[in-house]
N, CA, C and O of each residue as an XYZ file, in Angstrom:
340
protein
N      84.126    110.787     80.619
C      82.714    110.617     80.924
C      82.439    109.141     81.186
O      82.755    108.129     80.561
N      81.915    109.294     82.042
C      81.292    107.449     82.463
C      80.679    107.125     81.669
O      79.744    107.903     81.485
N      80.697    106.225     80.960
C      79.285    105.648     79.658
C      78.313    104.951     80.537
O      77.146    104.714     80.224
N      78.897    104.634     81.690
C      77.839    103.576     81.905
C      76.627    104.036     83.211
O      75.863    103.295     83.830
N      76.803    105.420     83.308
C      76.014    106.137     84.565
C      75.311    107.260     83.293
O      75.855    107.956     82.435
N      73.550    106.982     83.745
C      73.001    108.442     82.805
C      72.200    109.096     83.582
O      71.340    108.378     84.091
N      72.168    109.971     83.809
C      70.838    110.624     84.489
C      69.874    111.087     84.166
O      70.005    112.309     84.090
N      68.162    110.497     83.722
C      67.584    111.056     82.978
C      66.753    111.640     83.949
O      66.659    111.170     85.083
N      66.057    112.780     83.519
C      65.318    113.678     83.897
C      64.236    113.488     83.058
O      64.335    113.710     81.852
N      63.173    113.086     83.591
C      61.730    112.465     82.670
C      60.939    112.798     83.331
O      60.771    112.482     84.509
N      59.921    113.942     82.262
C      58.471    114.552     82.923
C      57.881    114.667     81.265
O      58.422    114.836     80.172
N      56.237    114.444     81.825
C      55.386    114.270     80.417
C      55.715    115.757     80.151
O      56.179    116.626     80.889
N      55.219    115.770     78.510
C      55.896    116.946     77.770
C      55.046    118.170     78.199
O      55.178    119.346     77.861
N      53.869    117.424     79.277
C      53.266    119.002     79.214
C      53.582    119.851     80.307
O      53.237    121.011     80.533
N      54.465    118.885     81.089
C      54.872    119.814     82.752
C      56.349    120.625     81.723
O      56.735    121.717     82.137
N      56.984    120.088     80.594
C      58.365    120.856     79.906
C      57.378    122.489     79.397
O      57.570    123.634     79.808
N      56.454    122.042     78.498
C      55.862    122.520     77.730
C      55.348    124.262     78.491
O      55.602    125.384     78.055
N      54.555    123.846     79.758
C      54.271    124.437     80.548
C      55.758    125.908     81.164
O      55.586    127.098     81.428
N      56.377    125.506     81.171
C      57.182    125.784     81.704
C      57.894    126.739     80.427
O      58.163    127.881     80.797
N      58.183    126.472     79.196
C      58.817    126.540     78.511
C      57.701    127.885     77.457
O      58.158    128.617     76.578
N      56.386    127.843     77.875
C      55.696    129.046     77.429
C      55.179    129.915     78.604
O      54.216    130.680     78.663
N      56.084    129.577     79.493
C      55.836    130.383     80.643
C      56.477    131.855     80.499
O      57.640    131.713     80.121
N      56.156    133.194     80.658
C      57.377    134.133     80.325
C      57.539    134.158     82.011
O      58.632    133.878     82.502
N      56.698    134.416     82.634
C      57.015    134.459     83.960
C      57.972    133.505     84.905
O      58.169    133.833     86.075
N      58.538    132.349     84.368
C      59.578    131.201     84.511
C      60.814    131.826     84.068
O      61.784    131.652     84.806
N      61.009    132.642     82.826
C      61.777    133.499     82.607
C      62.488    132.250     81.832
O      61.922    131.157     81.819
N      64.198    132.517     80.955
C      64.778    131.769     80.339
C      65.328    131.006     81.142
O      66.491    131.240     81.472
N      64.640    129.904     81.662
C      65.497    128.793     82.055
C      66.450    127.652     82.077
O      67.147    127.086     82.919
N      66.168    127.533     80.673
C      66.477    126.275     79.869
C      68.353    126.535     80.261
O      69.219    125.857     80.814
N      68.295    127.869     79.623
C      69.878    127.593     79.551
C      70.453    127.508     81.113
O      71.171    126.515     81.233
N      70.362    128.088     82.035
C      70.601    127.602     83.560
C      70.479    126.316     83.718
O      71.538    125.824     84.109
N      69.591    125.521     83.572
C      69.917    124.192     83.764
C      70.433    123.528     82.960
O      70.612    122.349     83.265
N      70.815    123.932     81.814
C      72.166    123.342     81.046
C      73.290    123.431     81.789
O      73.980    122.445     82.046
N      73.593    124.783     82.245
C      74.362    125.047     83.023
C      74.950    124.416     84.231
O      76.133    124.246     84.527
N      73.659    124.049     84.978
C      74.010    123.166     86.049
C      74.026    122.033     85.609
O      75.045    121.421     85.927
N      73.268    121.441     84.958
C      73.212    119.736     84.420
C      74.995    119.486     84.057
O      75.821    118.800     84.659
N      75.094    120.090     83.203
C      77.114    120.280     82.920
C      77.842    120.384     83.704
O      78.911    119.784     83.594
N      77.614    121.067     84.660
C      78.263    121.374     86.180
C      78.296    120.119     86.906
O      79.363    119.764     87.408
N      77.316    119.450     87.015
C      77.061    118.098     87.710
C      77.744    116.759     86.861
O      78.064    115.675     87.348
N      77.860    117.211     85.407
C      77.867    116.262     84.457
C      79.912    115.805     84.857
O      80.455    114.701     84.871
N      80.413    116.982     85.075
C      82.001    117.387     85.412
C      82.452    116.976     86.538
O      83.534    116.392     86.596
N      81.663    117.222     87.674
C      81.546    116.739     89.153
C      81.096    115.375     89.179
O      82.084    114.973     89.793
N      80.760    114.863     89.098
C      79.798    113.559     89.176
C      80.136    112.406     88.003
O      79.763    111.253     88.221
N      80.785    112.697     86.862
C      81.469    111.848     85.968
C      80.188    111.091     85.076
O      80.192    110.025     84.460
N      79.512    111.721     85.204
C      77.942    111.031     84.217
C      77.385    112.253     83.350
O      77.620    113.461     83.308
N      76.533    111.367     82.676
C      75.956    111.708     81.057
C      74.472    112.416     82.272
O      74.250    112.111     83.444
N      73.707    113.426     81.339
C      72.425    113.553     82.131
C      71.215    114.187     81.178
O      71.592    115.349     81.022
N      70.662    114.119     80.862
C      69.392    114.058     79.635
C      68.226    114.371     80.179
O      67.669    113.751     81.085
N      67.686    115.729     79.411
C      66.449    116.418     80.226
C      65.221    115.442     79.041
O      64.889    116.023     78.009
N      64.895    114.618     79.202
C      63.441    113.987     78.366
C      61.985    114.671     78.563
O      61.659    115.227     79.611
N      61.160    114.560     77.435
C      59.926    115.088     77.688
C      59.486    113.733     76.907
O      60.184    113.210     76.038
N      58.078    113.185     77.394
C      57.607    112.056     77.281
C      56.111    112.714     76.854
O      55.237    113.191     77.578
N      56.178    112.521     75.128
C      54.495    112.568     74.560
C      53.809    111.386     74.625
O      54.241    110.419     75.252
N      52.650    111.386     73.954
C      51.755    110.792     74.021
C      51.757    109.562     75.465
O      52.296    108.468     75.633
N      51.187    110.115     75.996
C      51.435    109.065     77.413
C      50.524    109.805     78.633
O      50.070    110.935     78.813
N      50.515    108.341     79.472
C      49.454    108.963     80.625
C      49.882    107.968     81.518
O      50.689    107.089     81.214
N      49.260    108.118     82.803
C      49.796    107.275     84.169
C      48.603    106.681     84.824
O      47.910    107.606     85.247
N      48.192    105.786     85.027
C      47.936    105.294     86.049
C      48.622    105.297     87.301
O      49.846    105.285     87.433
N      47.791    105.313     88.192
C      48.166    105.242     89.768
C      47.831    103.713     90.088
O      46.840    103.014     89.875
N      49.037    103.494     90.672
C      48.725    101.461     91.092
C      47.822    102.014     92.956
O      48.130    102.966     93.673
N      46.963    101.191     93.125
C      46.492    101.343     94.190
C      45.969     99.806     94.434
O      45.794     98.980     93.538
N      45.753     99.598     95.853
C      45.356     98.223     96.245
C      46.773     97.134     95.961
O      46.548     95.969     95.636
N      47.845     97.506     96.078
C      48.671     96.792     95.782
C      48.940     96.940     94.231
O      50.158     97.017     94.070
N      48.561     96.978     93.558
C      48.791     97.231     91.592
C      49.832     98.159     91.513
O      49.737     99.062     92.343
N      50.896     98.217     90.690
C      51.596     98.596     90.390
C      51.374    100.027     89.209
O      50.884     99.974     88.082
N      51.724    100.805     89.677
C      51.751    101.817     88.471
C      51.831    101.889     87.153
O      52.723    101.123     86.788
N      51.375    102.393     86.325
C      51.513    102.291     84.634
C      51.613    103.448     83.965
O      51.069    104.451     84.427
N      52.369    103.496     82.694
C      52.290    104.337     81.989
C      51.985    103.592     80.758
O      52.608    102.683     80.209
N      50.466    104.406     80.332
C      50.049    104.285     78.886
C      50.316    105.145     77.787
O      51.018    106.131     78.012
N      49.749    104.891     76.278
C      50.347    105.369     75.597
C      51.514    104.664     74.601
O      51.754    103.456     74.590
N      52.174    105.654     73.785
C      53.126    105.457     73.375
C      54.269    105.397     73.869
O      55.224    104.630     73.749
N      53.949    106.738     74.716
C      55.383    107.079     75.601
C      56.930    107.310     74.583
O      58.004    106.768     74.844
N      56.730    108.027     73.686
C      57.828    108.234     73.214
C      58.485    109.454     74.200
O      58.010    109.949     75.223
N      59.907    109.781     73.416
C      60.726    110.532     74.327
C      60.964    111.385     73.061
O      60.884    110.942     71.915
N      61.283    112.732     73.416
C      62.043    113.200     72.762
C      62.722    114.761     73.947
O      62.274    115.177     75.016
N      63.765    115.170     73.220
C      64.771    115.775     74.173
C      64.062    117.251     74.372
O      63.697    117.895     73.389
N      63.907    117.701     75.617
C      63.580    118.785     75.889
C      64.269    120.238     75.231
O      63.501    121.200     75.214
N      65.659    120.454     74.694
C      65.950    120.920     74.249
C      65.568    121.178     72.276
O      65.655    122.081     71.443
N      65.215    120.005     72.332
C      64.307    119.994     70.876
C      63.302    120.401     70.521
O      62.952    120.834     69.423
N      62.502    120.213     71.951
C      61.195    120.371     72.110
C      61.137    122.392     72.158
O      60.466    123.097     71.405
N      61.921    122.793     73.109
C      62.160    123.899     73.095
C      62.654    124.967     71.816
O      62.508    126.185     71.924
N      63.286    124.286     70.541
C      63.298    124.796     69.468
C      61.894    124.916     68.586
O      61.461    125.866     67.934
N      61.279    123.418     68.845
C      60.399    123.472     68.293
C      58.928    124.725     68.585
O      58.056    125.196     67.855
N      59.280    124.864     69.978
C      58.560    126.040     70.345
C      58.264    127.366     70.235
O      57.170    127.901     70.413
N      59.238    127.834     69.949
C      60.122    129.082     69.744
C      59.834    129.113     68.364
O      60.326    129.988     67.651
């Protein structure tokens, strides 16, 4: 495994969340384990599904740069998904 290549996958926790009390999304989680591993084998990198609480975005406009407020902690979508269940 490459240590030094990661691929994170970062969306606020409520687009995971959404998704994850969806029944109509059906069991997804484990398919994209599936592929994330698949890619992880092919591609020689680490890859990490994140869900980002407490946090919000600004839009940079007029030249301003974008922001994220908040805490912005992380925690792992697969955690998040136990915690759900």
């Amino acid at each position: 495994m490459n240590k030094e290549l990661t691929l994170v996958v970062l969306a606020p926790d409520e687009y995971w969340r959404r998704y994850l009390q969806n029944k109509s999304a059906g069991d997804w989680l484990p398919e994209i384990k599936k592929i994330s591993n698949t890619l992880k084998e092919e591609l020689n990198i680490d890859i990490i599904l994140l869900a980002m609480t407490d946090s919000g975005f600004k839009m940079g406009l007029e030249g301003r740069p974008a922001r994220l407020t908040g805490k912005c902690d992380l925690v792992s979508v697969e955690t998040m998904a136990l915690a759900i269940k």
